[in-house]
C-alpha positions as CSV (number, residue, x, y, z in Angstrom):
1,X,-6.2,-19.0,1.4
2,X,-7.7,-16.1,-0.6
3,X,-10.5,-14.1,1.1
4,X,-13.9,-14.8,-0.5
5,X,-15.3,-11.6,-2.5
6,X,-17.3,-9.9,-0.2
7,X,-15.1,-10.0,2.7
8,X,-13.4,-6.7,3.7
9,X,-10.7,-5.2,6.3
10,X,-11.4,-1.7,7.9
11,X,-8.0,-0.2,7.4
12,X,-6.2,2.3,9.7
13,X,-4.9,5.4,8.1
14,X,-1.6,7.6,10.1
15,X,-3.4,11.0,9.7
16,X,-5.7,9.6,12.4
17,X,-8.9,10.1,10.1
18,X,-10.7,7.1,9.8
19,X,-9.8,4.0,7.9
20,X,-11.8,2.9,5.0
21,X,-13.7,-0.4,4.5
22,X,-11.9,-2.5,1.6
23,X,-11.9,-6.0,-0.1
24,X,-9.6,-8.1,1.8
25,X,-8.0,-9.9,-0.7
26,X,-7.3,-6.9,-2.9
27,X,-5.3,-5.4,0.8
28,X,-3.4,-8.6,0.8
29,X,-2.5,-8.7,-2.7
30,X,-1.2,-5.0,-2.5
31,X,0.2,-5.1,1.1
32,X,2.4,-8.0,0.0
33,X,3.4,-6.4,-3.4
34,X,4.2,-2.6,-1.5
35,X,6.0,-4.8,1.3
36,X,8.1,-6.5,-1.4
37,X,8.9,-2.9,-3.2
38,X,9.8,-0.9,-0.3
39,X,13.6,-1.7,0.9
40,X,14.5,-0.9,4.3
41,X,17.6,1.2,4.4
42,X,18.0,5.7,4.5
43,X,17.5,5.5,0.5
44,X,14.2,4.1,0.5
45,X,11.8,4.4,-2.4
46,X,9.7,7.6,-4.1
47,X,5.7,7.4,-2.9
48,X,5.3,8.9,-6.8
49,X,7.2,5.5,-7.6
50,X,5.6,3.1,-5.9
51,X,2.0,2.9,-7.8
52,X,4.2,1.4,-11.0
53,X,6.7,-1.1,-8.7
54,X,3.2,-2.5,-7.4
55,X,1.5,-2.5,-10.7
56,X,4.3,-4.9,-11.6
57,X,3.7,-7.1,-8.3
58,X,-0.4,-7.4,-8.9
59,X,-2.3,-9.7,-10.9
60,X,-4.0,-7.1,-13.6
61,X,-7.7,-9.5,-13.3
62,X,-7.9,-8.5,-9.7
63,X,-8.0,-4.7,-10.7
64,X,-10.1,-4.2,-13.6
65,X,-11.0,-0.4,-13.5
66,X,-8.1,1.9,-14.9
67,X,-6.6,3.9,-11.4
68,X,-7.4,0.9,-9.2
69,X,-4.2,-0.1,-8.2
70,X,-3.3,3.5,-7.7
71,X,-5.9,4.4,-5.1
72,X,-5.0,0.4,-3.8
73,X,-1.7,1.8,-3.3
74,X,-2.1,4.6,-1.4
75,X,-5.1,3.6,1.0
76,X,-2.8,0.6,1.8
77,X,-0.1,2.1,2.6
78,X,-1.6,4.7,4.7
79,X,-2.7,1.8,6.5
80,X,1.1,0.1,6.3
81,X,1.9,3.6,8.2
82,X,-0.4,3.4,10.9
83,X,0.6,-0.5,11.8
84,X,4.6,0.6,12.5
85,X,5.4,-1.5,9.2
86,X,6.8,1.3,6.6
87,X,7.4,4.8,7.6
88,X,7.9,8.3,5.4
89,X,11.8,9.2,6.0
90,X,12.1,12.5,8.0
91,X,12.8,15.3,5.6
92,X,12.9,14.0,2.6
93,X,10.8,15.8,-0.2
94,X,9.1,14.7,-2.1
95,X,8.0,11.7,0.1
96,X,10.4,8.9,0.5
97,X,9.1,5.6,2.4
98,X,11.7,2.4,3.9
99,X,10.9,-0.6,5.6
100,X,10.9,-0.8,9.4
């Protein structure tokens, strides 16, 4: 079941600044989407890629404003970080994420 309108999630964010107060359903829809593009494994996938491999994973009615997705993407995954669920792989440049 999909999360009415108004309904939102306070995400967490693995700088330890504050999380930010967004639509639940939209969080689902991405989380599942950058879950399902982010392999596990030391090769990983580009943070400058991953915008595009959700893009193709989203419903395009649910984001209506050009960028959405985008900033989606990386408030999300932030929040993916802080939960233990993806991680950035140490020492890779630019920034590589895998699965846990």
């Amino acid at each position: 079941m999909l999360a009415t309108k108004d309904e939102t999630i306070l995400t967490k964010n693995v700088t330890g600044a504050g999380g930010t107060r967004i639509n639940r359903e939209k969080y689902e829809i991405v989380r599942k989407a950058i879950l399902s593009s982010i392999p596990r494994g030391r090769a990983g996938v580009l943070f400058k890629d991953l915008p595009k491999l959700v893009t193709r994973r989203v419903p395009g009615e649910r984001f209506e404003k050009k960028g959405s997705v985008s900033w989606y993407v990386t408030t999300v995954k932030l929040d993916l970080e802080a939960r233990g669920f993806i991680e950035r792989i140490e020492g890779e440049s630019p920034q590589r994420l895998r699965r846990r």
